[in-house]
Every structure is written in structure tokens, then in C-alpha cells.
C-alpha positions, -999 to 999 in steps of 0.1 A, spaced: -169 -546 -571 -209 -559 -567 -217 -521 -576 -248 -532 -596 -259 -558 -570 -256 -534 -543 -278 -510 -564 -305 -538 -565 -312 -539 -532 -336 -514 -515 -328 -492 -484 -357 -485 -459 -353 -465 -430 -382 -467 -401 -384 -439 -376 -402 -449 -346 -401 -440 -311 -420 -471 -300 -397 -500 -302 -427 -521 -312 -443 -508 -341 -403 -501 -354 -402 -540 -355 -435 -544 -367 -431 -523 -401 -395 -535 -401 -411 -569 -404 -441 -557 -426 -416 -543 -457 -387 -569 -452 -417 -599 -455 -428 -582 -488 -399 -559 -506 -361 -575 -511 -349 -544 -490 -321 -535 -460 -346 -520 -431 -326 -499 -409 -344 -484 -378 -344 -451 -359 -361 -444 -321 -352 -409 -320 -356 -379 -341 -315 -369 -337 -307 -404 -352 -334 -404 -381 -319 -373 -389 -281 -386 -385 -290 -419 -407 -307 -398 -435 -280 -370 -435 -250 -395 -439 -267 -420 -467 -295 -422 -490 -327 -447 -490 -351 -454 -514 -378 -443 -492 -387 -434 -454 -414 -446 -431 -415 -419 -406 -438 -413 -375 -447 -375 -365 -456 -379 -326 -421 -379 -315 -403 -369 -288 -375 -341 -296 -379 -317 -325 -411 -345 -335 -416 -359 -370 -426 -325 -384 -386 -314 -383 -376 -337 -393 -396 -345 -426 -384 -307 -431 -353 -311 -429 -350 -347 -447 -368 -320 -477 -340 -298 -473 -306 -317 -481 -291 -343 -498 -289 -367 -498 -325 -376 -496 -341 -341 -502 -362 -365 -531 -367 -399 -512 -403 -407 -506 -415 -400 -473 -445 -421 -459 -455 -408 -428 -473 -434 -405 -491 -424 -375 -523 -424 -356 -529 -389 -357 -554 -385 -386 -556 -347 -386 -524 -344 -394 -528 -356 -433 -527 -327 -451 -502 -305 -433 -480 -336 -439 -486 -343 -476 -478 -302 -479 -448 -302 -458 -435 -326 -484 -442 -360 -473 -453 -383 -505 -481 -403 -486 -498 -409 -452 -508 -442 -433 -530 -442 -406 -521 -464 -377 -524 -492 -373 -517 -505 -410 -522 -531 -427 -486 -555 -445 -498 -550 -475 -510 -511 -476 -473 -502 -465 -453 -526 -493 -479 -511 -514 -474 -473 -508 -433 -481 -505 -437 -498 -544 -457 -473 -554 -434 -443 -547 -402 -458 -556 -411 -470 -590 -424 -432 -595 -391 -419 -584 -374 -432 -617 -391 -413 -637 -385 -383 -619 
């Protein structure tokens, strides 16, 4: 029952340890994409959240406290159910580009960002993930 609607609507999850820029880029991709944002402050629940259901993509942070951003993009990678979800990974530490884009993470924003940058990069990756 509502199977197909369901299917239509997008799942975001935001992993954040700063309350604030959780509800910024919460508000950022619910203003511009027709998609359920569910938040995360700490690396345990990111990782509980993406090991019990899928999204259609991930906006995830790497300066964390706990096992940090790093693990858990890993570990996202590793399992199901969202070992193929894109992972954008937004954070102020610039360097950390291409060690994330080769740990498996599908694109990287550099803090602070811009609305339309992030509904941009989230469009972007889940229309390529049909054809995968």
C-alpha cells in the first residue's frame, strides 16, 4: 500500500556534530529537493541510521568526535545497505579532498556552502546512481 509513492520520496541523512550546520543543510536540501532529511550528531548514530535503512545519498562531515567521519564513510562503503549511496562529504578541512574522494566518498564540499552547490551535488549523484 503507497509502495510507489513512498519510493518517490528522497531520503537524506546529515551527519553533523554541530547542531547548527545539521540544521542548516537540513534546511538547505529540504528548501530545494522533495526529500525526508534525517540527522545524526554522532558517528555511533550515523552509523546506526545507515546500517538499519537505506538513503538516496549522505551528507557527512569528517572532523568528528569518536571514530571521526573517515570510519565511518568506510564502513558506510562496506555494507548494505548503502555500500552504493552517494556520499558527499562537507567540511572545512580542504586537505582532506582527495583522501576522501579515494576512500569512497562521491564528492566534497568545502565549508561553508552554498544552497544551491549542495541540491546541486545531491541531484547530481542520485540521478547517476540509476544508471549504475
Amino acid at each position: 500500500m503507497g509502495g510507489a509513492q513512498a519510493a518517490t520520496r528522497q531520503r537524506v541523512l546529515i551527519v553533523d556534530d554541530d547542531e547548527s550546520m545539521r540544521l542548516l543543510l537540513a534546511g538547505m536540501v529540504s528548501s530545494q529537493l522533495d526529500a525526508r532529511v534525517e540527522l545524526a550528531g554522532t558517528c555511533e548514530q550515523a552509523l546506526r541510521l545507515a546500517e538499519g535503512q537505506p538513503y538516496d545519498a549522505i551528507l557527512l562531515d569528517l572532523l568528528m568526535p569518536g571514530i571521526g567521519g573517515f570510519a565511518v564513510l568506510r564502513r558506510v562503503r562496506a555494507s548494505a545497505p548503502n555500500a552504493r549511496t552517494p556520499v558527499i562529504v562537507v567540511s572545512a578541512d580542504k586537505a582532506a579532498a582527495e583522501r576522501t574522494l579515494a576512500a569512497g566518498a562521491n564528492a566534497f564540499l568545502v565549508k561553508p556552502v552554498q544552497t544551491a552547490e549542495v541540491a546541486a551535488i545531491i541531484r547530481k549523484h542520485m540521478e547517476g546512481r540509476s544508471h549504475a
